[in-house]
C-alpha positions as CSV (number, residue, x, y, z in Angstrom):
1,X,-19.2,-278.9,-36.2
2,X,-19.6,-282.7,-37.3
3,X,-19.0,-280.6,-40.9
4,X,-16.2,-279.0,-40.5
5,X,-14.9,-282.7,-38.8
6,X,-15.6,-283.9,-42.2
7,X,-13.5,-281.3,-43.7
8,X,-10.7,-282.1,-41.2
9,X,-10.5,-285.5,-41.8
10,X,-10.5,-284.7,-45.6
11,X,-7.7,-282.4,-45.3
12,X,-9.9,-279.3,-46.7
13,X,-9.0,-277.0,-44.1
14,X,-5.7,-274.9,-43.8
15,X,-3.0,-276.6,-42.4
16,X,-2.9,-273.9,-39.0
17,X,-6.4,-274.2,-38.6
18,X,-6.2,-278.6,-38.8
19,X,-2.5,-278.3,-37.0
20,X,-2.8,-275.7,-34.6
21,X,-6.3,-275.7,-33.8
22,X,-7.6,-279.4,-33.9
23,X,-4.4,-281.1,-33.2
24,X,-2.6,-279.6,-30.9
25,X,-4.8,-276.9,-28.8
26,X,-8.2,-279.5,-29.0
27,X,-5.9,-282.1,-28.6
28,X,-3.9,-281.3,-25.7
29,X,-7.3,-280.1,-23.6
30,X,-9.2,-282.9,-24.8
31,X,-5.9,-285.4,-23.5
32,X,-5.6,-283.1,-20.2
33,X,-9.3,-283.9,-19.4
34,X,-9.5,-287.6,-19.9
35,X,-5.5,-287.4,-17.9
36,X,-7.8,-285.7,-15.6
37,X,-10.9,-288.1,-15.2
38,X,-8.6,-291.3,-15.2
39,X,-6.4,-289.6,-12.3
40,X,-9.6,-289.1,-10.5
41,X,-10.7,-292.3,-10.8
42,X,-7.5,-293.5,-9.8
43,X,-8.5,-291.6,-6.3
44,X,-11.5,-293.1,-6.1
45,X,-11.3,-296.7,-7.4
46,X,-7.8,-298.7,-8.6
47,X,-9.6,-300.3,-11.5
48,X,-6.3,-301.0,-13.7
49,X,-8.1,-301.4,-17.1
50,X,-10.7,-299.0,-16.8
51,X,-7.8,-296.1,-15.7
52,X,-6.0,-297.5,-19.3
53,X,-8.9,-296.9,-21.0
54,X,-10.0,-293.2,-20.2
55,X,-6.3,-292.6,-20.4
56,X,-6.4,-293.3,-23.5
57,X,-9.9,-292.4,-25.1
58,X,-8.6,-289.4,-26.9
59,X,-6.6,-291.4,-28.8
60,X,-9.6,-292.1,-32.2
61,X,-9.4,-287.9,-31.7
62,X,-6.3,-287.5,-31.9
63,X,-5.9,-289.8,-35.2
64,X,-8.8,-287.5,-36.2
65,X,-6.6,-284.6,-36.0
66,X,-3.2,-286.2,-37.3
67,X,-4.1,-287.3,-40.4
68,X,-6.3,-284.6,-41.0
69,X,-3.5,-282.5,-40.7
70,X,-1.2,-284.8,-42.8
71,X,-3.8,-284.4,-45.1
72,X,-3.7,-280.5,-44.8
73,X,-0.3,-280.5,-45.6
74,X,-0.3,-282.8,-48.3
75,X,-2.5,-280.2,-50.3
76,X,-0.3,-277.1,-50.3
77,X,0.6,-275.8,-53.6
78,X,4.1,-275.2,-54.4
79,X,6.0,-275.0,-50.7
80,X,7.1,-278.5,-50.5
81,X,9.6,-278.3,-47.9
82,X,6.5,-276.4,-45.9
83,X,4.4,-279.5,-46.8
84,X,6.7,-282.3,-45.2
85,X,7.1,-279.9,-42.1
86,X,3.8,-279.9,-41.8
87,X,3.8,-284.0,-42.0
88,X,6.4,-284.1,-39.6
89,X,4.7,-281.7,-37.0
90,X,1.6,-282.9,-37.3
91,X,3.2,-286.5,-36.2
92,X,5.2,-285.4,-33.8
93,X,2.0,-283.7,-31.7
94,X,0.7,-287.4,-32.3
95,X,3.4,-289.2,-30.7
96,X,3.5,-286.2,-27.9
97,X,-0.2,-286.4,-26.8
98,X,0.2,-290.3,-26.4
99,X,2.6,-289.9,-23.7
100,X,0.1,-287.1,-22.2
C-alpha cells in the first residue's frame, strides 16, 4: 500500500486508477468520515478548533491524490487535450472535497 502511495504521488499509475480511485472515491469516504467524526464531536463537545481540525485532516490526503493525479495526466502520450482534462478534473475534485 505505502508502495503504490509512492507510485501515486509520482504519477506512475494510470490516470483512472490515481483520478477515480484515490482522488475521488478514497477521497470522498475518507472526507465523509472525518465530516463524520468532527460532526460527532460537535454533539458531544463545542470545541471550535479541534471541529476545524478533523474537518479538515484529509486535506495532506487529498493533496496526495491531486497531484498525483496531475501527475498522472501529465504523463499521457500523445492525447493532450485528454491530458489537461485530466489536470483540470483532478483540481476540480480538489476544490470539491474542501467544501465537503
Amino acid at each position: 500500500m505505502i508502495a503504490e502511495l509512492g507510485q501515486l504521488w509520482r504519477g506512475e499509475l494510470s490516470l483512472a486508477r490515481a483520478l477515480i480511485g484515490y482522488a475521488i472515491i478514497y477521497g470522498l469516504a475518507i472526507n465523509l468520515l472525518m465530516s463524520g467524526i468532527a460532526m460527532v464531536a460537535f454533539m458531544v463537545m463545542s470545541s471550535g478548533l479541534l471541529l476545524v481540525v478533523l474537518h479538515f485532516a484529509a486535506v495532506p490526503y487529498n493533496v496526495l491524490a491531486c497531484v498525483g493525479a496531475w501527475r498522472s495526466a501529465g504523463n499521457l502520450k500523445g492525447r493532450p487535450e485528454l491530458a489537461m482534462a485530466g489536470r483540470i478534473s483532478a483540481l476540480a475534485v480538489f476544490v470539491a472535497l474542501l467544501l465537503i
